[in-house]
C-alpha positions in Angstrom: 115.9 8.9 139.4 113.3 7.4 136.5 113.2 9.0 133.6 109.6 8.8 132.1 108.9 10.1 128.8 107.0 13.2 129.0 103.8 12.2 126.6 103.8 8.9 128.1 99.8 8.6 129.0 101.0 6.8 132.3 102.9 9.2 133.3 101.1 11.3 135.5 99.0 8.1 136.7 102.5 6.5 137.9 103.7 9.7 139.6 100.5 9.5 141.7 100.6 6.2 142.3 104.1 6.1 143.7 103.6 9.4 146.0 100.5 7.6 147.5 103.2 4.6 148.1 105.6 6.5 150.0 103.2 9.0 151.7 100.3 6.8 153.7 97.5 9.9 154.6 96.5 9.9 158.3 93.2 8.6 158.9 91.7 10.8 160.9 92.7 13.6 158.4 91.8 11.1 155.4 88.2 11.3 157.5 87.6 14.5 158.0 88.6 15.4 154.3 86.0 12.5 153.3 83.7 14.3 155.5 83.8 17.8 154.2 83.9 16.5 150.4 80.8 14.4 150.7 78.6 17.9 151.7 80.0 19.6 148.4 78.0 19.9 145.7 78.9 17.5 143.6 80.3 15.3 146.6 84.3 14.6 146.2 86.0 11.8 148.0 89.2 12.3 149.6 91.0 10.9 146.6 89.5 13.3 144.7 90.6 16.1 146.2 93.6 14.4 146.6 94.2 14.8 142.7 91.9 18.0 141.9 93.3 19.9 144.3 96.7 18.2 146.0 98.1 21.6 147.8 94.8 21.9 149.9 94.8 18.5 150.5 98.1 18.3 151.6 97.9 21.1 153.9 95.2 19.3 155.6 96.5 16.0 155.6 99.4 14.3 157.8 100.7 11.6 156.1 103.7 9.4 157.1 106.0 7.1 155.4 105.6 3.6 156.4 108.8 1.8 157.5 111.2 0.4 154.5 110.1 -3.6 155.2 106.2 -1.9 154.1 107.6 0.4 152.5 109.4 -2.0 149.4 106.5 -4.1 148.4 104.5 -0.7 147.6 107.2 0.6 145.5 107.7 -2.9 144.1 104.2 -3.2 143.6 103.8 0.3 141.5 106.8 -0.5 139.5 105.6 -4.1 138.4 102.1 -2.7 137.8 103.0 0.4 135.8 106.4 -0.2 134.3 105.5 -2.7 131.5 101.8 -0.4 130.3 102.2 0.3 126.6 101.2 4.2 125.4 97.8 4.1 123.6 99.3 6.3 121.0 103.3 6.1 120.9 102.9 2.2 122.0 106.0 2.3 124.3 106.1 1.0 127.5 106.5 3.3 130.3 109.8 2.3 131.3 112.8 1.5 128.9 115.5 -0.7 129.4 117.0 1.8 131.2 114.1 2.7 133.6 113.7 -0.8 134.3 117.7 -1.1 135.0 117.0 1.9 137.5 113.7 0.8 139.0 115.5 -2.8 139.9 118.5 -0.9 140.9 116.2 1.4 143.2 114.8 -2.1 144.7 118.2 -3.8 145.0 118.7 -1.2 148.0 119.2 -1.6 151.3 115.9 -1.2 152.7 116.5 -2.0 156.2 
């Protein structure tokens, strides 16, 4: 639905950001995870792993998506927070005028 340009810095940061949003990790998975990473040499935290090594992670890991009235302040949140940063290098914000029209447009849905 956003388009994010490619070289953007933020990008990848953002794509995180908003999959952790939608996708809340089970805890008891999120646990055991913390667990085995803190024996490794060096010790990893569940996060991580989360974003060295997402496939085994998410094989390992339930998550669940929290219902829309938690759900829309995450995403809200993640927009707001990420949407206005500036590139280091091509000084553009992460979202255009465009993105922005989509992101409040992705918001203005019925989320009940």
């Amino acid at each position: 639905m956003l388009y994010l340009p490619a070289t953007h810095a933020l990008r990848k940061q953002f794509t995180r950001e908003l999959r952790d949003a939608f996708f809340i990790p089970n805890e008891d998975d999120q646990r055991h995870i913390n667990s085995w990473g803190a024996i490794q040499k060096p010790p990893k935290t569940y996060q991580e792993l989360r974003n060295s090594m997402p496939d085994w992670t998410r094989a390992r890991c339930r998550h669940i998506i929290p219902p829309p009235h938690l759900l829309y302040p995450l995403v809200a949140k993640v927009f707001q927070t990420y949407g206005p940063l500036i590139d280091p290098i091509t000084k553009q914000p992460l979202f255009s005028a465009s993105a922005w029209k989509i992101a409040s447009n992705i918001l203005e849905l019925d989320w009940n």
